[in-house]
C-alpha positions as CSV (number, residue, x, y, z in Angstrom):
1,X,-1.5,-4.3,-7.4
2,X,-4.2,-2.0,-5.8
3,X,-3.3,-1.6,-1.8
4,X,-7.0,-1.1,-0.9
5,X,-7.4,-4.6,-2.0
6,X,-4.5,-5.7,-0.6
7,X,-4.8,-4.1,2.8
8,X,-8.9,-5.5,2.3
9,X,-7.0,-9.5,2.4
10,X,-3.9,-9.0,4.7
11,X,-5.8,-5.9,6.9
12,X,-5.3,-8.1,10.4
13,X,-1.5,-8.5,9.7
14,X,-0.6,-4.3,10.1
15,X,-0.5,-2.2,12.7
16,X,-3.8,-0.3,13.5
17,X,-1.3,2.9,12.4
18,X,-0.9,1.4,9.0
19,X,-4.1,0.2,8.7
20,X,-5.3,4.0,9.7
21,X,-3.2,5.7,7.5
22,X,-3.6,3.2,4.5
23,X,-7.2,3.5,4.6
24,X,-7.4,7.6,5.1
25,X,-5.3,7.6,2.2
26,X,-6.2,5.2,-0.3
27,X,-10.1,5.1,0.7
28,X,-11.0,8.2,1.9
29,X,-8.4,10.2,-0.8
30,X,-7.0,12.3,2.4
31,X,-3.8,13.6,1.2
32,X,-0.5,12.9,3.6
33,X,-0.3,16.4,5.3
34,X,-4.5,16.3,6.1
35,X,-3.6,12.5,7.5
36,X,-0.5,14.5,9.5
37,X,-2.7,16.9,10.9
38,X,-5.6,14.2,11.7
39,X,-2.6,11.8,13.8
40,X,-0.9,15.0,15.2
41,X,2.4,14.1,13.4
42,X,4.3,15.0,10.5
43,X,4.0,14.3,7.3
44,X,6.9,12.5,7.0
45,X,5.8,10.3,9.8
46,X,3.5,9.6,7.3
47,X,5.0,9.5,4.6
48,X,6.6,6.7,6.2
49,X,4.1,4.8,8.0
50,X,2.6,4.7,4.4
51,X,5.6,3.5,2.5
52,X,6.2,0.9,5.2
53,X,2.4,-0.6,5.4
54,X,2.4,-0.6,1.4
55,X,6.1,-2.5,1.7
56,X,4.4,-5.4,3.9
57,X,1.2,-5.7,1.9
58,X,3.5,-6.0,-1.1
59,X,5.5,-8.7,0.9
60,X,2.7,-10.6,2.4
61,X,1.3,-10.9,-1.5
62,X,4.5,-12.5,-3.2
63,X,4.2,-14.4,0.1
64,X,0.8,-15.7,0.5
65,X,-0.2,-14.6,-3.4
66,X,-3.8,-14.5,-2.2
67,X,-4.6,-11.6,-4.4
68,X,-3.0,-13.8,-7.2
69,X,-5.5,-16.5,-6.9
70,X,-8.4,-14.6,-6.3
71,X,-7.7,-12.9,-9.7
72,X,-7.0,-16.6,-11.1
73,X,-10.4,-18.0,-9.9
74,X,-12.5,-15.1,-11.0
75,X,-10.9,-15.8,-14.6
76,X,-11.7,-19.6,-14.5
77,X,-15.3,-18.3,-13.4
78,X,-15.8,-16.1,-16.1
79,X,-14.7,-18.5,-18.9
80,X,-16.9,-21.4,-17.4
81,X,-19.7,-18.5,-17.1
82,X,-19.1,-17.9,-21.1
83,X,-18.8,-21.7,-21.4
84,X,-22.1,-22.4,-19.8
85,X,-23.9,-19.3,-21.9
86,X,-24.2,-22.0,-24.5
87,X,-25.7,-25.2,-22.9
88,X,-28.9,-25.0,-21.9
89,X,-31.5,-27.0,-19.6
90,X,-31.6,-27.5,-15.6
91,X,-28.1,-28.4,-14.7
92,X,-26.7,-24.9,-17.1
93,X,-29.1,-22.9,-14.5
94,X,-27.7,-25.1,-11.8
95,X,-23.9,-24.8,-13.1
96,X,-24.1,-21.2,-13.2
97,X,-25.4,-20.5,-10.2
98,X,-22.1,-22.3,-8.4
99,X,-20.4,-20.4,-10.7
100,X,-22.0,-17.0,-9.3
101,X,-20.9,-18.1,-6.4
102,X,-17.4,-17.9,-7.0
103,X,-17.4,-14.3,-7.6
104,X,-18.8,-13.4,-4.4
């Protein structure tokens, strides 16, 4: 599972430490000691804060499993995509623009 996508569906559920230091990490590729120096801790602190944040956004998935289904709707909207590919007429155009939907 990738934490930046994780921490982009269950963001409001850290703290605004965890959801610092998950996103100067993962996002902006800081490494731990730069993130230390940035907070004015250690980089153990963290190290920590880090392991902790990725621990509830692993825990809130097997939870929630919104990550899950988001993967499982985008792979129903890709095969009725391909499925459509070989109708044709006004309701295929119709069809696949609901099913562009789904991906956004």
């Amino acid at each position: 599972m990738t934490v930046s996508l994780l921490c982009e569906l269950y963001h409001a559920l850290l703290t605004d430490g965890q959801r610092d230091v998950i996103t100067l990490y993962y996002d902006h590729d800081l490494s731990l000691r730069e993130i230390a120096q940035l907070r004015g801790v250690t980089r153990t602190a963290v190290h920590s804060t880090l392991k902790r944040a990725e621990k509830v956004l692993e825990d809130y998935e097997a939870r929630l499993g919104l990550l899950k289904a988001y993967g499982e709707r985008r792979q129903v909207a890709a095969e009725l995509e391909a499925l459509l590919a070989s109708c044709d007429g006004e309701k295929k155009h119709k069809a696949m623009a609901l099913v562009r939907k789904l991906y956004s």
